[in-house]
C-alpha positions as MATLAB code, in Angstrom:
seq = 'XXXXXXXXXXXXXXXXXXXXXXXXXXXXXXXXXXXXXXXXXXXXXXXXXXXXXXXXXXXXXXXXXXXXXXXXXXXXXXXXXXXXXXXXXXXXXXXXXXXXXXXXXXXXXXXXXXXXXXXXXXXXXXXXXXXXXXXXXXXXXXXXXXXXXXXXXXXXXXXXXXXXXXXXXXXXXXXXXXXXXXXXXXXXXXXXXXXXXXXXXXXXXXXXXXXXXXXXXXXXXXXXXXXXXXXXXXXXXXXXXXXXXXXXXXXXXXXXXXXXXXXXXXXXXXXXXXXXXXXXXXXXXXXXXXXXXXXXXXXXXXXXXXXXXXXXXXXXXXXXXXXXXXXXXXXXXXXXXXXX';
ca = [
     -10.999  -27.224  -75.548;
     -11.233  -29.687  -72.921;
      -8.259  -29.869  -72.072;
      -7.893  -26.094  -71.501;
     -10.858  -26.205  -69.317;
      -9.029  -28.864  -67.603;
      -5.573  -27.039  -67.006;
      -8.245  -23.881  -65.916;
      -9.958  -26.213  -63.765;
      -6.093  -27.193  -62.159;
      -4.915  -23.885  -61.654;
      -8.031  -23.207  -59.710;
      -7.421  -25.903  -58.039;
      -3.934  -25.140  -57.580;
      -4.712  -21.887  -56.185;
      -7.477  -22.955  -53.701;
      -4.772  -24.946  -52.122;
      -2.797  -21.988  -52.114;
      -5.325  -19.871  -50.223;
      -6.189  -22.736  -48.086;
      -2.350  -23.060  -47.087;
      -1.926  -19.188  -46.583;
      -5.058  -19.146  -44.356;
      -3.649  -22.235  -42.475;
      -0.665  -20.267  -41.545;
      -2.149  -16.961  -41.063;
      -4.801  -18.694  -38.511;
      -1.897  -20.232  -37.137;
      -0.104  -17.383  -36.428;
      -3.120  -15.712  -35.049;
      -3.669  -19.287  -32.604;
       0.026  -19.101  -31.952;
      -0.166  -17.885  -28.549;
      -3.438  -19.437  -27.826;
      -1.884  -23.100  -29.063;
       0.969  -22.128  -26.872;
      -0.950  -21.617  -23.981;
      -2.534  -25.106  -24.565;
       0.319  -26.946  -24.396;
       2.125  -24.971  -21.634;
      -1.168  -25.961  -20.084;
      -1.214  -29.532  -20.479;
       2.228  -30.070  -19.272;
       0.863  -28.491  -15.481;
      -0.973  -30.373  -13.102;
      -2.654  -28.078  -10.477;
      -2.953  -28.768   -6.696;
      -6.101  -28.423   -4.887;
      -5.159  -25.226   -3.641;
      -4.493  -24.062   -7.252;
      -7.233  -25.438   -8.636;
      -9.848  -24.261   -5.675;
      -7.776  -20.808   -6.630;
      -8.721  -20.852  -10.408;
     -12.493  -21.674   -9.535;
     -13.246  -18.909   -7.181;
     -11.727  -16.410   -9.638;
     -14.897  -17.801  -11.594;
     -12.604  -17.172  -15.177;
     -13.630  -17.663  -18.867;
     -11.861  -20.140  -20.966;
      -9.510  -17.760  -22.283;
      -8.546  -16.643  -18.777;
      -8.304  -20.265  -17.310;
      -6.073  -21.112  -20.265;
      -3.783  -18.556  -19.386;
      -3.683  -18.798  -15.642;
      -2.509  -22.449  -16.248;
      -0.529  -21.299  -19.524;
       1.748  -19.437  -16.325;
       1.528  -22.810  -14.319;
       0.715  -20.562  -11.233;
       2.225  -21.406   -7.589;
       0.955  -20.914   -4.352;
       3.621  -21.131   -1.714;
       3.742  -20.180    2.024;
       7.357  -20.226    2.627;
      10.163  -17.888    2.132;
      10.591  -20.057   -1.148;
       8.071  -17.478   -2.699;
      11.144  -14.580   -2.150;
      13.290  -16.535   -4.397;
      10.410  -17.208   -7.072;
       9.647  -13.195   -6.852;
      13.460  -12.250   -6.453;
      13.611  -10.328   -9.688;
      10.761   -8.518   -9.505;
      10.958   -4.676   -8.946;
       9.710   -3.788   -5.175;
       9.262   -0.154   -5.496;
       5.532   -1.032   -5.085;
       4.526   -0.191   -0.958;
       3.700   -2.870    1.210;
       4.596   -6.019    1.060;
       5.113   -7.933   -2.582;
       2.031  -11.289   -2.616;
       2.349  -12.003   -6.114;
       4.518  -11.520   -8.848;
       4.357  -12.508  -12.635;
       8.427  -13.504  -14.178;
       9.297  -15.300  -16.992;
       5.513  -16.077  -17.753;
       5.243  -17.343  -14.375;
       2.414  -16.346  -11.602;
       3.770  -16.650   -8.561;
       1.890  -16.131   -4.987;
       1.891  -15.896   -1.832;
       0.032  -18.232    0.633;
      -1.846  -15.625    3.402;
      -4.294  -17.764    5.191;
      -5.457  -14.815    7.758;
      -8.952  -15.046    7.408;
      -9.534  -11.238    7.806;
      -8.196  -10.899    4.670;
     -10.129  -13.331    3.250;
      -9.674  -13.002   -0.958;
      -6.739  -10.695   -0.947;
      -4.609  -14.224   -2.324;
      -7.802  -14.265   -5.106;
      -7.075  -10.660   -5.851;
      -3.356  -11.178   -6.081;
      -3.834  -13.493   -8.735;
      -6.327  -11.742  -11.151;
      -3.744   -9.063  -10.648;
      -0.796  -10.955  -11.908;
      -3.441  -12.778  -14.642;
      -4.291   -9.418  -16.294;
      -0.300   -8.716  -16.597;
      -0.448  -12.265  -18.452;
      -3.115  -10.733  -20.182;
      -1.269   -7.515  -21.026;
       1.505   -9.439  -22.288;
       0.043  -11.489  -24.559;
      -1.294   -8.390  -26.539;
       0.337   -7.512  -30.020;
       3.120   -4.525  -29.681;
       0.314   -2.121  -31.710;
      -2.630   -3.214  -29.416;
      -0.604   -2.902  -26.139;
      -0.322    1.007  -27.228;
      -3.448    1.375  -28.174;
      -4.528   -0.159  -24.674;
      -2.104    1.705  -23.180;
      -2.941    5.444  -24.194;
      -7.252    4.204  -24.037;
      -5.808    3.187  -20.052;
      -4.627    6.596  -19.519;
      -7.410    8.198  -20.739;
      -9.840    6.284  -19.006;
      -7.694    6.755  -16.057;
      -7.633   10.901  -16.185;
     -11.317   10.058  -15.823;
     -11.534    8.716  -12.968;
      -9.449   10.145  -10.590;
     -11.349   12.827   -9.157;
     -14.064   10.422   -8.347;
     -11.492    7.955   -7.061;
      -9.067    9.929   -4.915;
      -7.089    6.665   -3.437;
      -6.184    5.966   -7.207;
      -3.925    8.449   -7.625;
      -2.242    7.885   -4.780;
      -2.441    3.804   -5.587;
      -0.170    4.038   -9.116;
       1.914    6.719   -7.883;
       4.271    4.186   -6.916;
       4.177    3.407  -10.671;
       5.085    6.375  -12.180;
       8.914    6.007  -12.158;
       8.035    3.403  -14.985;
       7.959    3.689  -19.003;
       4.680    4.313  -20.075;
       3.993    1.430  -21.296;
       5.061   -0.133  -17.652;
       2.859    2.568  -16.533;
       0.010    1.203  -18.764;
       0.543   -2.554  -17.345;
       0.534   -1.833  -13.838;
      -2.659    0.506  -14.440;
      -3.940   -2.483  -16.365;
      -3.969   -4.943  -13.598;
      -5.360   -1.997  -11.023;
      -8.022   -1.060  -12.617;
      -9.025   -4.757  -12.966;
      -9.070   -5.540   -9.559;
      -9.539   -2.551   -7.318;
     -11.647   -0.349   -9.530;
     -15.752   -1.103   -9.751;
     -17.049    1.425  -11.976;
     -15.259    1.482  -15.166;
     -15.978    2.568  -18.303;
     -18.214    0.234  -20.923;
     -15.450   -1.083  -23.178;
     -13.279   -1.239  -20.357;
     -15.431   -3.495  -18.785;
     -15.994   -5.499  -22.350;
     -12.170   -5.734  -22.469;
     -11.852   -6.916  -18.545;
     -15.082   -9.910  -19.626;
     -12.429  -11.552  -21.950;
     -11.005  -12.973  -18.805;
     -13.105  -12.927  -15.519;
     -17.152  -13.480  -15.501;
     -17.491  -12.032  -12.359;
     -15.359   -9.130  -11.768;
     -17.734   -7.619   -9.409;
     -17.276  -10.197   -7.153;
     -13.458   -9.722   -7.502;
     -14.330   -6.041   -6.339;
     -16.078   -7.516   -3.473;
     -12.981   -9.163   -2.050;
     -10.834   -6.273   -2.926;
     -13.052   -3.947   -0.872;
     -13.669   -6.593    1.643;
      -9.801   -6.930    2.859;
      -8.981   -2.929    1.896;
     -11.951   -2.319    4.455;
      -9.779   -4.317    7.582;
      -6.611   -1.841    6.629;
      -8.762    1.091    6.148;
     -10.505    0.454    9.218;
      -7.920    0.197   11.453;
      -6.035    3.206    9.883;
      -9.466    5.271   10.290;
      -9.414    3.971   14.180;
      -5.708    4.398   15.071;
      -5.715    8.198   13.491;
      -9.179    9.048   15.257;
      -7.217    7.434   18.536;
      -4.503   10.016   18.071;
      -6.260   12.748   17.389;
      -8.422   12.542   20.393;
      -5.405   11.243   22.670;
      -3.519   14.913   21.054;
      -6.569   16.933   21.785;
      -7.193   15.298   25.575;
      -3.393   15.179   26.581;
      -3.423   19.102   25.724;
      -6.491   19.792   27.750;
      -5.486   17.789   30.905;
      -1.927   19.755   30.595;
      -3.693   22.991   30.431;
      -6.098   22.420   33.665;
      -3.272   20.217   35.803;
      -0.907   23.989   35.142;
      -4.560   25.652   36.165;
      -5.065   23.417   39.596;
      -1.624   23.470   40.331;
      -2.253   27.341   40.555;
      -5.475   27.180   42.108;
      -3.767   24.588   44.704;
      -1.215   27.159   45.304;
      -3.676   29.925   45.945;
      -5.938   28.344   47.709;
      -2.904   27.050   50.335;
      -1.902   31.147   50.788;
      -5.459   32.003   51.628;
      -5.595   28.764   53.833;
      -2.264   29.885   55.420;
      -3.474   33.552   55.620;
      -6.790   32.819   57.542;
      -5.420   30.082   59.863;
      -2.768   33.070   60.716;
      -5.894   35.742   61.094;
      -7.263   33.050   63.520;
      -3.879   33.324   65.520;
      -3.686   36.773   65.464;
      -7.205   36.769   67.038;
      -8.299   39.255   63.501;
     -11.908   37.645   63.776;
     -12.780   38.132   67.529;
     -15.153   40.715   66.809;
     -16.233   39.075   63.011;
     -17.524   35.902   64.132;
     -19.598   36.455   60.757;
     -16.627   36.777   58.565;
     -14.791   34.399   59.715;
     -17.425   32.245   58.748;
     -17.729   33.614   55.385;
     -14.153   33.062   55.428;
     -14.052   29.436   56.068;
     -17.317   27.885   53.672;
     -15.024   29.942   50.983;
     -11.987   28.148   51.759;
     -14.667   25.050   51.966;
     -16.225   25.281   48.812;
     -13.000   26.117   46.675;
     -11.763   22.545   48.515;
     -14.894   21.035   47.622;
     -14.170   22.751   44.230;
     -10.356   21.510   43.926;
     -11.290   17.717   44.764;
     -13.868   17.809   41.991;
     -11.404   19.443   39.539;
      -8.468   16.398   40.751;
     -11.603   14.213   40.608;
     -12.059   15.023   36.412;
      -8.638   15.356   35.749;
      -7.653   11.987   37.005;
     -10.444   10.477   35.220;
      -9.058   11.954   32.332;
      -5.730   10.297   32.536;
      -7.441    7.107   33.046;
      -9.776    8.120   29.891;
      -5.679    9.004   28.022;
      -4.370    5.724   29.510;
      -7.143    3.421   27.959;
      -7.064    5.364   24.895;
      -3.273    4.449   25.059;
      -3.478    1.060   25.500;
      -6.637    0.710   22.687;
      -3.908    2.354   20.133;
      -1.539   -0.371   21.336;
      -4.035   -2.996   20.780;
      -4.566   -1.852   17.355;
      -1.360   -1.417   16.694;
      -0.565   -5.588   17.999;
      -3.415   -5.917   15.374;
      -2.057   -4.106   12.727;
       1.549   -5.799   13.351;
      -0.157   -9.381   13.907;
      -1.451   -8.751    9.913;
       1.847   -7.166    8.743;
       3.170  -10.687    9.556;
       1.034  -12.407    8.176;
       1.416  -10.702    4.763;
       5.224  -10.665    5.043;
       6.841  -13.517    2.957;
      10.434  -12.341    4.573;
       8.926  -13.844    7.985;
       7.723  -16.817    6.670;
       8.643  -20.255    7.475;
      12.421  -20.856    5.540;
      10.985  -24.550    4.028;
       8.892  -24.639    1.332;
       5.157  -26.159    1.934;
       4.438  -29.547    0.922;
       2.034  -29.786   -2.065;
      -0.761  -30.958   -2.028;
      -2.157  -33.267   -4.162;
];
């Protein structure tokens, strides 16, 4: 009897250590990518610059585990074209960031009137870390939740369309990542879970929001300003056109009835007029007086087109000036030293 307690007593034993093996593994399994990220981690040593990066992004553990899980750079130099090389550049504008290989690359724009748009770069390429880190069967899920939440928003977010329509040459699932990332960083209201799911990684995302808005604001701005320019240069040149075609034929009538009355005057017509000849000449007068007013506004208004002209130019130095400064393919050829 006791010793068939005993062999009960071993196979329950025997079978705790079974379950505590199979749990061991299956926990494993579930850590994997989180153990992973650990020692992919511990094998990077940030600069400043990376580290000052990582802070201001104001992350959770799990999302400053994986932005040093992709051992992130930060480079200023063309260097950061042959990092991003493989990366598909169908998006518009110039590529900052790129995430290859489980890498997060960026690039270094120190223009301080677009002050956070590095920050934003970086969440960006975090939440495609993020993406790809999710199971096959949760990355669908994600993926047709994305969409939905996406149809939503829309047609209370007009530029959004237009933002991922550079994205829709991709799978669906490609489609889902990019969306993903977009909605992450550029989007501020967002659905409840959405914003749950977002909270895994970033404690702040408002703030994130904040930058993106802050830096979009410069480019809308001086979009808003250059098309306002045009417009009003498009209305004013075809106004001045129309009344420099309307002097020109006042000019020209107002020279025959000049030449008609000084002739009158030699033909003696007015000797017995006096009156009318008056009447006559403070007509002639006043449609002078009338003329030189008319050349008056109209030259005005070419100085008013002119320094409309030149303000477009200045914008468009501006514009150019941060073009520049966000294109890697003009940057210096050598690679920044680190700093440490």
């Amino acid at each position: 009897m006791a010793e068939g307690a005993a062999a009960v007593v071993k196979r329950w034993v025997g079978f705790s250590v079974f379950l505590a093996v199979v749990g061991l593994i299956v926990a494993g399994m579930m850590l994997r990518q989180e153990i992973s990220d650990h020692v992919a981690g511990i094998n990077y040593e940030m600069t400043p610059r990376v580290n000052e990066l990582a802070e201001d992004l104001e992350l959770t553990d799990a999302g400053r585990r994986i932005f040093i899980a992709t051992h992130p750079t930060i480079d200023g130099s063309q260097h950061f074209n042959d990092q991003c090389a493989g990366v598909d550049h169908s998006e518009q504008g110039h590529v900052l960031g790129c995430y290859t290989s489980d890498r997060i690359h960026l690039f270094d724009v120190t223009d301080d009137r677009v002050n956070g748009i590095v920050e934003i770069t970086a969440a960006h390429e975090l939440l495609h870390a993020a993406f790809r880190r999710l199971g096959e069967g949760d990355q669908s899920l994600l993926a047709s939740r994305l969409r939905g939440a996406y149809k939503e928003l829309v047609p209370s977010h007009p530029d959004l369309k237009e933002r991922m329509s550079v994205y829709e040459h991709l799978s669906e699932s490609a489609f889902a990542n990019e969306l993903h990332s977009v909605l992450g960083t550029e989007v501020r209201d967002l659905p409840t879970w959405l914003e749950d799911h977002y909270a895994q990684w970033f404690t702040n995302r408002p703030a994130l929001i904040d930058d993106f808005e802050s830096y979009h604001t410069v480019f809308n701005d001086l979009q808003s300003q250059a098309v306002a320019l045009q417009a009003e240069m498009t209305s004013l040149r075809a106004d001045v056109e129309r009344r420099k075609s309307a002097y020109g034929d006042a000019v020209d009538a107002f020279n025959a009835d000049a030449t008609a009355y000084a002739t009158r005057i030699e033909r003696d017509d007015y000797r017995d007029d006096p009156d009318g000849q008056q009447r006559d000449a403070d007509a002639l007068q006043q449609r002078r007086v009338s003329l030189d007013a008319e050349l008056d506004a109209l030259q005005a208004d070419i100085d008013r087109y002119n320094a409309l002209r030149d303000d477009l130019e200045a914008l468009g130095e501006v514009s150019a000036e941060l073009d520049e400064h966000l294109d890697s393919d003009l940057a210096p050829i050598t690679t920044r030293p680190n700093e440490r």
